[in-house]
C-alpha positions as CSV (number, residue, x, y, z in Angstrom):
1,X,-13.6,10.5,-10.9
2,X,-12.4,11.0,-7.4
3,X,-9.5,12.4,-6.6
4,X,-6.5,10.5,-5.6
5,X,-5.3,9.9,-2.2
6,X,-1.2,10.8,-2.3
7,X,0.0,13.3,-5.0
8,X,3.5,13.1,-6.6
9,X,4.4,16.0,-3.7
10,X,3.5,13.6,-1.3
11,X,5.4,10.2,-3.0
12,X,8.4,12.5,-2.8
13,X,8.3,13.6,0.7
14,X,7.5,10.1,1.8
15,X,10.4,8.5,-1.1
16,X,13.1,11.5,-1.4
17,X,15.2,8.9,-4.0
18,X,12.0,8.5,-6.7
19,X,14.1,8.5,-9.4
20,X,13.6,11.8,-11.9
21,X,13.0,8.9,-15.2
22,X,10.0,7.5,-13.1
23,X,8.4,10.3,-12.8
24,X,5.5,9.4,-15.1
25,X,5.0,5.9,-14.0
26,X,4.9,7.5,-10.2
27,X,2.0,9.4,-11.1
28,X,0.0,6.8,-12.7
29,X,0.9,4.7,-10.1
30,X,-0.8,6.8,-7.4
31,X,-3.6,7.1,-9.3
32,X,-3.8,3.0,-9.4
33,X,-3.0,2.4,-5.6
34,X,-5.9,5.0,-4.8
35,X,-8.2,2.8,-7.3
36,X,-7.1,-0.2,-5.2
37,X,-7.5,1.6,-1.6
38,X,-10.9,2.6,-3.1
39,X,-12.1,-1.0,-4.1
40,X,-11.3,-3.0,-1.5
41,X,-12.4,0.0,1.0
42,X,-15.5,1.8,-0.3
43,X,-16.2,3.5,2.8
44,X,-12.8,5.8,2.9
45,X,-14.2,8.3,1.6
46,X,-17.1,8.7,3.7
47,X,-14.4,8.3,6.6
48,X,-12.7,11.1,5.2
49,X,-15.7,13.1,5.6
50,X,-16.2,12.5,10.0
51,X,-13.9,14.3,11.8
52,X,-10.8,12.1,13.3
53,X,-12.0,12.8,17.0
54,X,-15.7,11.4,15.9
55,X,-14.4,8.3,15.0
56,X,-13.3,9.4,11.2
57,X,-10.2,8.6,9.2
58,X,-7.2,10.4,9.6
59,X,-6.3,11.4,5.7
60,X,-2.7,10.8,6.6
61,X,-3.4,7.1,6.5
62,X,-4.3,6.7,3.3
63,X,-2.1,8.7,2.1
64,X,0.5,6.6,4.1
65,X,-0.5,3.9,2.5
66,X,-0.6,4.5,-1.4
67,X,3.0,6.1,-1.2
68,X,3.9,2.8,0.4
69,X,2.1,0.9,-2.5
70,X,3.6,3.2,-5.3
71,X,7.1,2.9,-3.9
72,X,6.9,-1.1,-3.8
73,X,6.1,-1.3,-7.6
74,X,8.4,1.2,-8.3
75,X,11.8,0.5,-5.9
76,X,14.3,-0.3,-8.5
77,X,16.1,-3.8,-6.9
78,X,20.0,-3.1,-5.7
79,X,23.0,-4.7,-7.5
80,X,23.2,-8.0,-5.7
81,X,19.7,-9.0,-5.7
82,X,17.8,-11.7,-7.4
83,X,17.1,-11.7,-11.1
84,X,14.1,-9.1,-11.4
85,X,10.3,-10.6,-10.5
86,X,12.2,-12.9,-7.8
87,X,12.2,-12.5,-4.3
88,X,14.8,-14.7,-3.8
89,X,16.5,-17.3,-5.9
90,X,18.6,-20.7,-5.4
91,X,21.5,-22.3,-7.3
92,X,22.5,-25.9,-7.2
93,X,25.1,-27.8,-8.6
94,X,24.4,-31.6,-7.7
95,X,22.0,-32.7,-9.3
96,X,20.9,-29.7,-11.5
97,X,18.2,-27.5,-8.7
98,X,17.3,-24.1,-9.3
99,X,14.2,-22.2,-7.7
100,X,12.9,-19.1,-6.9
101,X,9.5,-16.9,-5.1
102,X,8.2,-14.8,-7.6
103,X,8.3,-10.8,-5.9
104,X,5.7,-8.4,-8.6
105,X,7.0,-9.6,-11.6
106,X,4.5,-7.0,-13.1
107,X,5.2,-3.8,-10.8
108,X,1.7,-3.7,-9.9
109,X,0.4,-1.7,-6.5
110,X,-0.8,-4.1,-3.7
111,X,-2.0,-4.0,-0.4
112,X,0.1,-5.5,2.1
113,X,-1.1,-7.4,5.5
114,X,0.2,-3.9,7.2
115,X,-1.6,-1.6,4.9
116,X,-4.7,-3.5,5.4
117,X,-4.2,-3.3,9.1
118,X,-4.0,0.2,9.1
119,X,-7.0,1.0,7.3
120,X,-9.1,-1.7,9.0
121,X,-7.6,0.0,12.4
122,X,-9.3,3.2,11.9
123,X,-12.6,2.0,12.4
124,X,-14.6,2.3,14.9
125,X,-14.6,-0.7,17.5
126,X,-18.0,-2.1,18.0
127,X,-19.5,-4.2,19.9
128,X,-21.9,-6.7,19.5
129,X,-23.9,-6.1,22.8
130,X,-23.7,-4.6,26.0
131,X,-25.0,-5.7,29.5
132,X,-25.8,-3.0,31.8
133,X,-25.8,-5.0,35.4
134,X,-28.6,-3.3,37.5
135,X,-29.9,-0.7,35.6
């Protein structure tokens, strides 16, 4: 099993409010989002491996990036948000609506569009071709 990308030391430096009861779930959680970076990037670890000014992955990136994922799932909503698992939420009076876009109902780790974006970044450019004019 390899290891995971954040520890708890690391959730707490980048989320000084992780609440003490969610402790547990933080660390399993960690573990999860690492299993997720891992999956849909197989080639991290390798990354890990090149030195940053070759080309390689900084390791602050991902662990950037599964303290962002483990503090989504676990971010306890304030007082005058919608109903847990919404996003957001309507009323109506008229004739009877109600609605709502469902937010993680399950408190699962994800991968945003900016999380992908930073992992995608740290790869090497390359190009397809090059034409050398004259030589």
């Amino acid at each position: 099993m390899a290891a995971d990308y954040a520890t708890l030391d690391d959730l707490r430096a980048h989320w000084s409010a992780l609440p003490e009861a969610d402790v547990a779930d933080a660390e399993q959680k960690l573990h999860e989002a690492s299993v997720e970076v891992r999956g849909n990037y197989p080639d991290v670890d390798g990354r890990l491996m090149v030195p940053v000014e070759d080309g390689g992955l900084d390791p602050d990136i991902p662990r950037l990036v599964v303290c962002r994922m483990v503090k989504r799932a676990l971010e306890p909503k304030e007082e005058n948000s919608p109903p847990t698992g919404m996003e957001s939420f309507q009323f109506g009076a008229g004739p009877f609506t109600m609605g709502g876009k469902m937010a993680n109902p399950d408190g699962s780790v994800y991968l945003t569009a900016a999380d992908k974006r930073l992992l995608a970044k740290s790869r090497p450019q390359r190009k397809a071709w090059t034409i050398h004019p004259g030589g």
